[in-house]
C-alpha positions as CSV (number, residue, x, y, z in Angstrom):
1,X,-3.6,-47.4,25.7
2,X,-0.6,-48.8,25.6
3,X,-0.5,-49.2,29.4
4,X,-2.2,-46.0,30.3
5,X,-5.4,-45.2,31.4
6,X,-7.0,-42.6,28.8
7,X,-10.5,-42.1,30.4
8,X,-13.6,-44.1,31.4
9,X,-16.9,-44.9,29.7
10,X,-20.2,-45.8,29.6
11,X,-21.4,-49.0,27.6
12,X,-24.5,-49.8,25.9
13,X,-25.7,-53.7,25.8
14,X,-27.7,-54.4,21.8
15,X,-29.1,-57.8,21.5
16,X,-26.4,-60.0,20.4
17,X,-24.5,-58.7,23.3
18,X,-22.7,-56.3,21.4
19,X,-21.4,-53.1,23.2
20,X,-20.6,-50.1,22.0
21,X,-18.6,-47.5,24.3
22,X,-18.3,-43.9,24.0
23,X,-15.5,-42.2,25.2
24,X,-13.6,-38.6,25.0
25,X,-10.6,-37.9,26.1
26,X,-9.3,-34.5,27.0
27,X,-6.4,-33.4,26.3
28,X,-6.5,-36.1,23.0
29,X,-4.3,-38.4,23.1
30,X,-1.7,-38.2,20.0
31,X,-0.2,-41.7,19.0
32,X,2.9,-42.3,16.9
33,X,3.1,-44.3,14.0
34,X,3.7,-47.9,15.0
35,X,2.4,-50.5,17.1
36,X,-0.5,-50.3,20.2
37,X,-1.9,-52.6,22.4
38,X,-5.3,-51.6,23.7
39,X,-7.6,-53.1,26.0
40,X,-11.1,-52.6,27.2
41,X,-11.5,-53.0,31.1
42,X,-15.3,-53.5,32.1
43,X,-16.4,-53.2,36.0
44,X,-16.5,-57.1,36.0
45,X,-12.4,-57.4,34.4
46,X,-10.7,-57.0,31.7
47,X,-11.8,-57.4,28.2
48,X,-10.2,-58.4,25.0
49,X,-7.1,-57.1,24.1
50,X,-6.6,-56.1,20.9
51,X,-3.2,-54.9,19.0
52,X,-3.0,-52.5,15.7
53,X,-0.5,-50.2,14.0
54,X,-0.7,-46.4,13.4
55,X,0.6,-45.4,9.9
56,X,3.0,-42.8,9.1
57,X,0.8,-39.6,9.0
58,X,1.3,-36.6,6.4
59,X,2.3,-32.9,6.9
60,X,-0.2,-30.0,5.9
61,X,0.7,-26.7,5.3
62,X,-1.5,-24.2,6.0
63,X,-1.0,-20.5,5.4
64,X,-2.6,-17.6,7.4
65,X,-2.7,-13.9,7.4
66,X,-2.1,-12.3,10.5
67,X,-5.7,-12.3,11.1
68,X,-6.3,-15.9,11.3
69,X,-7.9,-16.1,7.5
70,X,-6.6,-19.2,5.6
71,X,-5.0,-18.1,2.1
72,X,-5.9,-20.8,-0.2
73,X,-3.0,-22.0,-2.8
74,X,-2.6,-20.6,-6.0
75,X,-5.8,-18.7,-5.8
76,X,-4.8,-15.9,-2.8
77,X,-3.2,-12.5,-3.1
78,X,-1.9,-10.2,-0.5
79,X,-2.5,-6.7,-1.2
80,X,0.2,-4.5,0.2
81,X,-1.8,-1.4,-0.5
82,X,-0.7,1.9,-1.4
83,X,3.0,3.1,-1.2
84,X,5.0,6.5,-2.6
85,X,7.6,5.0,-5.0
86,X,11.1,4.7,-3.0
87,X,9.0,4.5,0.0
88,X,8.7,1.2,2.2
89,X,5.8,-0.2,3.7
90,X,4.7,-1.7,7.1
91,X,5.6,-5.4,7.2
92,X,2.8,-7.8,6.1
93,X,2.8,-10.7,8.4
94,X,1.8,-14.3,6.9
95,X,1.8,-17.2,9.2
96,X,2.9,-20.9,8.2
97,X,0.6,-23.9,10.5
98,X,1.6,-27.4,10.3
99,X,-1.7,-29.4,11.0
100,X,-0.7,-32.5,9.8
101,X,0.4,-35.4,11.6
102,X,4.0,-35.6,10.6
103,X,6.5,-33.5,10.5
104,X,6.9,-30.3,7.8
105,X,10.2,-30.2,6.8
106,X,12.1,-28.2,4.3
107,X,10.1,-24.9,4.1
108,X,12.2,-22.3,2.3
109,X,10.1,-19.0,0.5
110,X,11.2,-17.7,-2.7
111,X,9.7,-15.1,-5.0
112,X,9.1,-14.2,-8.6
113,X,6.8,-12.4,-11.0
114,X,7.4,-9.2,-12.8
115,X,8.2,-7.0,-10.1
116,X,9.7,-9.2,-7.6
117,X,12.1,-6.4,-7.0
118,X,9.4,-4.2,-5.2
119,X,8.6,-6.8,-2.6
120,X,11.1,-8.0,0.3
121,X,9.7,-11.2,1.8
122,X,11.9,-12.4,5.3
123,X,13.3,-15.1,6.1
124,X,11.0,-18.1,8.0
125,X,11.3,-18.9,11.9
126,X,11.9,-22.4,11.5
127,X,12.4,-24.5,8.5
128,X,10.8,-27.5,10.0
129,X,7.4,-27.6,11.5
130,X,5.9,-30.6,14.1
131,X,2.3,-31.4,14.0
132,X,0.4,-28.2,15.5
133,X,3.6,-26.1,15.3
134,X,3.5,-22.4,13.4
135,X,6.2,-20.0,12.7
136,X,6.0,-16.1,10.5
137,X,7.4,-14.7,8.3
138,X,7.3,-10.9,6.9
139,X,7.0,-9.1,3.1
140,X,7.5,-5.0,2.6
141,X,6.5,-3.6,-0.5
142,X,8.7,-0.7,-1.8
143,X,7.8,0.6,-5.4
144,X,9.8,1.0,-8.2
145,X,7.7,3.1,-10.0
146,X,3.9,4.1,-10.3
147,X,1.5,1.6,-10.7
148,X,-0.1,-1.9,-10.0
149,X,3.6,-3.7,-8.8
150,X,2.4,-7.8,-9.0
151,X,4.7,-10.4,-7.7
152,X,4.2,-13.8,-6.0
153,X,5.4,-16.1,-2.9
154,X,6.1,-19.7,-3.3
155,X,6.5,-21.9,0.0
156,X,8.1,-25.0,-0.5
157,X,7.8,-28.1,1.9
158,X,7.3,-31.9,2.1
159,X,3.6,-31.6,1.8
160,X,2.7,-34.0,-0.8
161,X,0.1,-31.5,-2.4
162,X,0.8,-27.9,-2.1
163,X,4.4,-27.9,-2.5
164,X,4.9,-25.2,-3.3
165,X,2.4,-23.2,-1.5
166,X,1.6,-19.8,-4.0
167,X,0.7,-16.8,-3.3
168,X,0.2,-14.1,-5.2
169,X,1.4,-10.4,-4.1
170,X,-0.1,-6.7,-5.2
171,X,0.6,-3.3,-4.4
172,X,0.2,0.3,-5.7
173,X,3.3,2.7,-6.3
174,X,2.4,6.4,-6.4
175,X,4.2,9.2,-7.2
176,X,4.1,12.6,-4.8
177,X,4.0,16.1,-5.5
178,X,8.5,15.9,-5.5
179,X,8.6,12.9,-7.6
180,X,6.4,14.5,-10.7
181,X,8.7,17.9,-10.3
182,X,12.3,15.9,-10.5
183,X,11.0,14.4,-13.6
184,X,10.1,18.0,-14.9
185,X,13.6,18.9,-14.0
186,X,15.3,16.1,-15.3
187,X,13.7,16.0,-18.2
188,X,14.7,19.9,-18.3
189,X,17.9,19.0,-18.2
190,X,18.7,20.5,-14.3
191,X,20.7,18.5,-12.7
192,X,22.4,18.7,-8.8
193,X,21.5,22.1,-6.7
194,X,20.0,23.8,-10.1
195,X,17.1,21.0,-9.9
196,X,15.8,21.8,-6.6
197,X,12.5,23.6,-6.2
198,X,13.4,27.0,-5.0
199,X,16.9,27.3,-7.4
200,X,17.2,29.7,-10.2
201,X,19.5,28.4,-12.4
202,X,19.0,30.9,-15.7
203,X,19.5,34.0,-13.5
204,X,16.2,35.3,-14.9
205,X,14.3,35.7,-11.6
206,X,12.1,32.9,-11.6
207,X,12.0,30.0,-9.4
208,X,12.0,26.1,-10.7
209,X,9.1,25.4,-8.8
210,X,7.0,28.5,-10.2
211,X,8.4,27.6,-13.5
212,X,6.9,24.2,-12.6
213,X,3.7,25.2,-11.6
214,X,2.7,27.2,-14.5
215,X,4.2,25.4,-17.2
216,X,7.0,27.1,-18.6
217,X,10.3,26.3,-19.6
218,X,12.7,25.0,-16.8
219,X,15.9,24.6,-19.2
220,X,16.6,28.1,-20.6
221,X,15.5,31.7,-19.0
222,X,11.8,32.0,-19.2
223,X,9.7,35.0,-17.7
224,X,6.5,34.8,-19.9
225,X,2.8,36.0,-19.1
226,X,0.5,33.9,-19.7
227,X,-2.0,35.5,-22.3
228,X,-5.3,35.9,-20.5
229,X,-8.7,33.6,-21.3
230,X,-6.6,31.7,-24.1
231,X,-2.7,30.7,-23.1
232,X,-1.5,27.8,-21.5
233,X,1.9,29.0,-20.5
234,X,3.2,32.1,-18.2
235,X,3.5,33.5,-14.9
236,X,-0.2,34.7,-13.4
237,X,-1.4,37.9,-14.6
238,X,-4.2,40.6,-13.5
239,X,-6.3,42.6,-16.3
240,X,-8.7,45.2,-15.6
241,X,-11.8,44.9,-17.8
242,X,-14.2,48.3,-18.1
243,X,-16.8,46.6,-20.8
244,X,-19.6,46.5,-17.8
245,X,-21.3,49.0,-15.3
246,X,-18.8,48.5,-13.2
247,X,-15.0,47.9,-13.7
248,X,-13.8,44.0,-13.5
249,X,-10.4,43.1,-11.8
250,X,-9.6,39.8,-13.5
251,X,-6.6,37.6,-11.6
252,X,-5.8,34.5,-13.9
253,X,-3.7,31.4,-13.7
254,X,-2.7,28.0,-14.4
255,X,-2.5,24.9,-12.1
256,X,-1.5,21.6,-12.9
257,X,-4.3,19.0,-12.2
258,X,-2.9,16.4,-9.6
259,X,0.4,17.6,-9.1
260,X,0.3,18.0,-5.7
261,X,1.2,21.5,-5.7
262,X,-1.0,24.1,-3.4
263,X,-2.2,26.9,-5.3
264,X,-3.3,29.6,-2.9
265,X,-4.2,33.1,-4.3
266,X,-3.2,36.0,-2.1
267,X,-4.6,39.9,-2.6
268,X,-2.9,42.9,-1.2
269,X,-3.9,47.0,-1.1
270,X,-0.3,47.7,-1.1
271,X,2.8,45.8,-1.6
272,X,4.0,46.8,1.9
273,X,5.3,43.5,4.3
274,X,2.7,41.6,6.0
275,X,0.0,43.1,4.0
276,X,-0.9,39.8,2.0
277,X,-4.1,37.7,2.6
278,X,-5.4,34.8,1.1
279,X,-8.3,36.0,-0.8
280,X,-11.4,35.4,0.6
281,X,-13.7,34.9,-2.5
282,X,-14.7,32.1,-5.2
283,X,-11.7,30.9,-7.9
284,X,-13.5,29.8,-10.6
285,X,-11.8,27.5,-12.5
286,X,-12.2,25.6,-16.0
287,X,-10.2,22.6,-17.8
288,X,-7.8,23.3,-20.4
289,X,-6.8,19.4,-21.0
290,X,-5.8,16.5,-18.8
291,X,-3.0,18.0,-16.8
292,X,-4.0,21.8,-16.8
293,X,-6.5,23.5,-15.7
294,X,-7.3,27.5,-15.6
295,X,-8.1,29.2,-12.9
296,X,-9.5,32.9,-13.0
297,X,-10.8,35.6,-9.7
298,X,-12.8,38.6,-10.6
299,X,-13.3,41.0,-8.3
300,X,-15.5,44.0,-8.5
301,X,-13.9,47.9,-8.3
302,X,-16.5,49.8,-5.7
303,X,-16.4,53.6,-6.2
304,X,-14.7,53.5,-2.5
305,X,-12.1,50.9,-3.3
306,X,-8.4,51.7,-3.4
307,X,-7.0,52.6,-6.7
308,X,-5.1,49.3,-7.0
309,X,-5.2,45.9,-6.0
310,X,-2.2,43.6,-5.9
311,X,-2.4,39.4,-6.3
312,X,0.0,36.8,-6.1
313,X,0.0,33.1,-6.3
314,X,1.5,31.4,-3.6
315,X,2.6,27.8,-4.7
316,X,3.8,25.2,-1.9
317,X,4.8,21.7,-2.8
318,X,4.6,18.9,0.5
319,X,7.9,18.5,2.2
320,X,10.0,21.0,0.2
C-alpha cells in the first residue's frame, strides 16, 4: 500500500480465473483521505496496479460513564444520588471518545435546566479529539434545597449528528436533623448565638433544642407540660395512675417523626449524679399526625420498689 508491504495472503483460483485474496492486517492500517496506489504481488510477479481515493471521514462522539457504558443522546441521565443540601458530592466522571475517522473539534460543555445551579460540571481535557482519542471531564452535585434537583449537559462538537450531545442530570437534596431545626429557629424569629441548639434565649430555663423536640414555642418563654394521653405540646411528664391492682407509673412524651433527633428515655431512683440509665423496657408509641408522634412508658410499682422513680428524656441531634 502505497509502497509498503501490509501482509501476505492466500488466493483462491474460481473458474474464470478470478481470485479472491483474504488478508488481515494487524495492527490495521489507517489511511488518510487522498490518493493510494495499491498493488497485488503474486509468487509469479506483480499484479495489476490499481489507484483510488480515500474520502474525508467523519468525527463521532461518543459519551461514556466511567464504567465503560455508552450514554445514548438525549435519552441518558446521570443520577448523582443522594446529597444533604449545602453538601457536595463525589465527582461523577463522564468520558468523551472520538471513534470517527476525522478529527472532533470544538467540544465545549454547557449546562441548563431548572436547577443548573446545583450541578458543577468541569472543564474538558482537550477540545479537540483525533480518531480513537478520549478525554474526561467531571460534574458535583450540591443541593440547593430538598428534593429531586434536575439539570442537563450539552456537549457540542463538529459531529454532524449529535451536536450537541445531551444529557440529562438528577439528584436528591435532603435535609439533616440541623437543617429542619434552623428553620424552626428562623422561622422563630432566633437569629445569631440565640438560634443555636443548646441557647436559651427567653431566660426561662429551657433549651432551643428541647423546645424543638417537643413542640413548643421557640420565640417567647415557654415551660409547658404537655397534658397527658391528649396534648401535643409540652415538656415530658410522669403521672402515677392507681385505677388497677397495682399502681401504674406512666412516663409520656412527644417526638417529632423524621427529624432526626434521638429520643432516649432515661430512669433514675434518685436524682443523685451518675445515677441515670437508659431504661431498659418497651416505649410504646402511637401517631398523633404526620410530624408527631406520642410516645408513653409504664412501669409497674412492686410493693418493694423505691417510693419514687425519676425519668428524663435525653434528646441528641447528629453533629451538634
Amino acid at each position: 500500500l502505497d509502497g509498503v508491504i501490509v501482509g501476505s495472503g492466500s488466493a483462491t483460483v474460481y473458474s474464470g480465473n478470478r481470485a479472491t485474496v483474504y488478508e488481515e492486517v494487524s495492527p490495521p492500517r489507517v489511511m488518510t483521505a487522498g490518493g493510494h496506489t495499491v498493488a497485488l504481488v503474486t509468487s509469479s510477479g506483480s499484479g495489476p496496479v490499481r489507484n483510488f481515493t480515500v474520502a474525508d471521514g467523519d468525527p463521532e462522539i461518543v459519551v461514556q460513564r466511567s464504567s465503560g457504558t455508552n450514554l445514548t443522546d438525549g435519552i441518558a441521565t446521570v443520577n448523582c444520588g443522594s446529597m444533604a443540601v449545602g453538601g457536595t458530592s463525589s465527582p461523577y466522571t463522564l468520558r468523551v471518545r472520538n471513534t470517527g475517522f476525522a478529527n472532533l473539534t470544538g467540544l465545549a460543555v454547557s449546562k441548563g435546566g431548572s436547577h443548573a445551579a446545583d450541578f458543577t460540571v468541569g472543564a474538558l481535557g482537550a477540545t479537540s479529539l483525533a480518531p480513537g482519542a478520549s478525554t474526561t471531564f467531571a460534574v458535583t452535585f450540591t443541593p440547593g434545597a430538598d428534593g429531586t434537583r434536575t439539570a442537563a449537559i450539552h456537549i457540542a462538537s463538529n459531529d454532524s449528528d449529535e451536536n450537541p450531545f445531551d444529557i440529562g442530570l438528577t439528584g436528591t437534596g435532603t435535609l439533616t436533623a440541623r437543617h429542619r431545626f434552623d428553620a424552626w429557629a428562623g422561622n422563630a424569629g432566633l437569629i445569631g448565638s440565640d438560634a443555636e441548639p443548646a441557647a436559651i434565649p427567653h431566660g426561662e430555663g429551657i433549651r432551643n433544642i428541647l423546645k424543638y423536640a417537643f413542640n413548643m414555642d421557640g420565640s417567647r418563654p415557654d415551660s409547658r407540660d404537655l397534658v397527658p394521653g391528649t396534648g401535643t405540646v409540652g415538656l415530658p411528664v410522669i403521672s402515677l395512675d392507681n385505677g388497677g391492682s397495682t399502681p401504674v407509673v406512666r412516663f409520656e412524651y412527644i417526638r417529632r417523626r423524621n427529624s432526626g433527633l434521638t429520643y432516649t428515655p432515661k430512669q433514675a431512683a434518685t436524682l443523685t449524679g451518675g445515677s441515670w440509665t437508659p431504661f431498659s423496657g418497651g416505649v410504646t408509641v402511637t401517631g398523633i399526625d404526620a410530624e408527631w408522634e406520642r410516645a408513653f412508658i409504664e412501669y409497674p410499682v412492686g410493693s418493694g420498689a423505691e417510693p419514687f422513680q425519676f425519668f428524663v428524656v435525653e434528646v441528641t441531634m447528629p453533629g451538634s
